[in-house]
LONU-889158 format. One record per residue (C-alpha): x, y, z; residue in one letter. Coordinates in steps of 0.1 Angstrom, whole numbers, plus 5000, padded with zeros to 4 digits. Layout:
<palums>
XYZA ...
</palums>
This chain:
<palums>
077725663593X 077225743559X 075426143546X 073426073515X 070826313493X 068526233468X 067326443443X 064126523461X 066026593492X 067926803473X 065427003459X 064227063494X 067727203506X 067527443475X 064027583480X 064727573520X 067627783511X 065728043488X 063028083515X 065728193537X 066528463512X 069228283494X 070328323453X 071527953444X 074628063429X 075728303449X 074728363484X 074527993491X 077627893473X 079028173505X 077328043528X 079427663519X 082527853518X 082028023552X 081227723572X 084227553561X 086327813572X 085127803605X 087627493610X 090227623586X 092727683612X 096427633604X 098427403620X 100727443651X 103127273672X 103926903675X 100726843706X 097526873693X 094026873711X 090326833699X 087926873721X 083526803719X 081526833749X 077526823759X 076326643725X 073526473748X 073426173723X 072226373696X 073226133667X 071626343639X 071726703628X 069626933648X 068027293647X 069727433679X 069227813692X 072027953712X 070528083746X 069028453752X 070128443786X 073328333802X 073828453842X 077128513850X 077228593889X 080228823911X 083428883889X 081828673860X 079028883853X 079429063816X 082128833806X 082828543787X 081028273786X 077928483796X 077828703772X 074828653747X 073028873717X 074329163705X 076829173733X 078828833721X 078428983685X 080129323693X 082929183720X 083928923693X 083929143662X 081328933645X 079129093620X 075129013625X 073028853596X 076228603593X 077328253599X 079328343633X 076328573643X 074228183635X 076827983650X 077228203684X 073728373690X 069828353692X 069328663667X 066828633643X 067228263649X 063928183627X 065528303594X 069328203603X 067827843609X 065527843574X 069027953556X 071427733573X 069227403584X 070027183609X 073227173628X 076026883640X 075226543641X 077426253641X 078026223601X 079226553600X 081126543633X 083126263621X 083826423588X 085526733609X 087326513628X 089126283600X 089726613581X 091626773613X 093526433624X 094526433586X 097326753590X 098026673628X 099326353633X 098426163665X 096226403673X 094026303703X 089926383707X 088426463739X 085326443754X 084126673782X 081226453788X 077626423788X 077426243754X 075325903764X 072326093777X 069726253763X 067726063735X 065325813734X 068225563715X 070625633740X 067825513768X 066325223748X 069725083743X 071325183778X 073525393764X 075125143734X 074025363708X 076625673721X 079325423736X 079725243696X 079425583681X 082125723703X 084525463694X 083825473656X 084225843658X 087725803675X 087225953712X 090325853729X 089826033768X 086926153785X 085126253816X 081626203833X 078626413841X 074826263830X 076725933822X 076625853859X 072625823852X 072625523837X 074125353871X 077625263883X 077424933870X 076725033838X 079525293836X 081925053851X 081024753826X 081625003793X 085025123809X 086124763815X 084624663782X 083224833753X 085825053759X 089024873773X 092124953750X 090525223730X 089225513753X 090425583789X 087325743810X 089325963832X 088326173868X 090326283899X 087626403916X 085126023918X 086225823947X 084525573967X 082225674001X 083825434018X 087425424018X 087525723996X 089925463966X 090125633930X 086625493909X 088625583877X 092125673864X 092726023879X 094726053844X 096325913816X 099625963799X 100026003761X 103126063740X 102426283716X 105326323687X 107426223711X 105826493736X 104226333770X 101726473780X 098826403810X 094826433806X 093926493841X 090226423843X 087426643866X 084226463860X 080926713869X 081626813910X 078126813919X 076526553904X 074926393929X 072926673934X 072426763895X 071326373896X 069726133917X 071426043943X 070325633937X 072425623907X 075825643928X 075325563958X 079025473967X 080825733946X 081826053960X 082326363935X 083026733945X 085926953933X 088826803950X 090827073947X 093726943972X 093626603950X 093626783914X 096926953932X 098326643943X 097326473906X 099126723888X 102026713911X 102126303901X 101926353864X 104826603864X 107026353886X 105626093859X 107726323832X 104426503815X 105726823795X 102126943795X 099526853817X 096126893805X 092626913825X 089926763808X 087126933830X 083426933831X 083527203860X 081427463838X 083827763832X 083427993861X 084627683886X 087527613860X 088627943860X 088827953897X 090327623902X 092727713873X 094127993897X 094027763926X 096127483913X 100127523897X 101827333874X 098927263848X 097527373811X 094027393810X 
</palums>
């Protein structure tokens, strides 16, 4: 996908950009070189991980306000993730009226949104992820799920839109929440062909109703700089209540917690060095499984 900009579009960034209370020279020129810091992170270690999640086929940039409310219930409540507002701002030492305060919070959204525009897309996404595979050789991406769902391409198409933009933008493991929607048929036909020998769809926890056999590879193993290491996939445990029932009828979800155990026992014996979970659980149910289960990295 290519990011181009006429003049006139140009001119409409620049006086978008002074409404928002921005000098041309100055404060916008900061703003550039804040949001590329954001992903200026040095490089570490010989296994490297990048991870996107929950883009609900949204192909282009978007105006997107973080939530004013986030319930965290029992031992959760008033922590991470759930923290929201003023709250995030001050736990994280982030200073309000910036980028981070833009990035991670609904305050004065209105303004934020008329100085920085819209947000993500594909284009842009795919930039980030060619400039952070550049320094990190065989770096691997990984997708959390819910990425085919949630335009009106991605239902026109049956989901062909997201599966070709996934491969061009280099997605090499996932898991499954809203994919599920579009049928297990249709699931099953891009694993076993749109994206056979490029991207492994991955889940411990999907099994048959009848004889209870593994729908999808309960993991993958990937050497990385001569480093194996195992994705362990937990598609979303309760999707068939999330999602109509109709749509997998003969797959079986849940948290498997036993099974996760008994997968991450099998990737060690395999030789994995680091075993990884690529989860969809929501944090407060990977957190608890985390402390439930020995012998992983999540």
């Amino acid at each position: 996908m290519s990011m181009s900009m006429n003049r006139r579009e140009f001119l409409q960034v620049m006086a978008v950009a002074a409404a928002g209370g921005m000098s041309l020279h100055s404060e916008l020129a900061q703003a550039e070189k804040g949001a590329a810091k954001l992903y200026d992170l040095p490089k570490f270690g010989n296994v490297s991980l990048l991870h996107i999640t929950d883009c609900h086929a949204q192909l282009l940039p978007i105006y997107f306000r973080e939530p004013n409310v986030n319930l965290g219930f029992g031992d959760q409540f008033g922590k991470v993730p759930h923290l929201v507002g003023a709250n995030l701002l001050k736990h994280f030492g982030f200073k309000p009226n910036t980028l981070e305060a833009h990035a991670y919070t609904y305050l004065n959204f209105e303004k934020a949104a008329q100085t920085y525009g819209k947000v993500g897309g594909f284009a842009h996404l795919a930039t980030l992820v060619k400039r952070m595979k550049a320094n990190r050789p065989g770096a691997l991406l990984l997708d959390g799920g819910d990425t085919w769902q949630g335009s009106g391409t991605a239902l026109w198409t049956n989901a062909q839109d997201m599966v070709d933009a996934c491969k061009a933008l280099g997605v090499n493991v996932m898991t499954l929440h809203w994919e599920s929607t579009y049928g297990e048929a249709r699931v099953k036909e891009i694993e076993e062909k749109d994206f056979a020998g490029q991207i492994d769809i991955v889940a411990q926890n999907v099994k048959t109703t009848d004889f209870g056999d593994a729908v999808f590879k309960p993991f993958v193993m990937k050497n990385m700089n001569g480093v194996p290491v195992a994705i362990i996939g937990q598609a979303f445990p309760y999707t068939p209540i999330a999602n109509p029932r109709w749509q997998t009828p003969n797959w079986s979800f849940g948290i498997q917690e036993e099974n996760m155990q008994k997968t991450v026992d099998e990737a060690r014996a395999a030789g994995a060095q680091v075993v990884v979970v690529l989860s969809h659980n929501g944090m407060d149910v990977d957190l608890k499984m985390a402390s439930r289960v020995k012998g992983r990295r999540w």
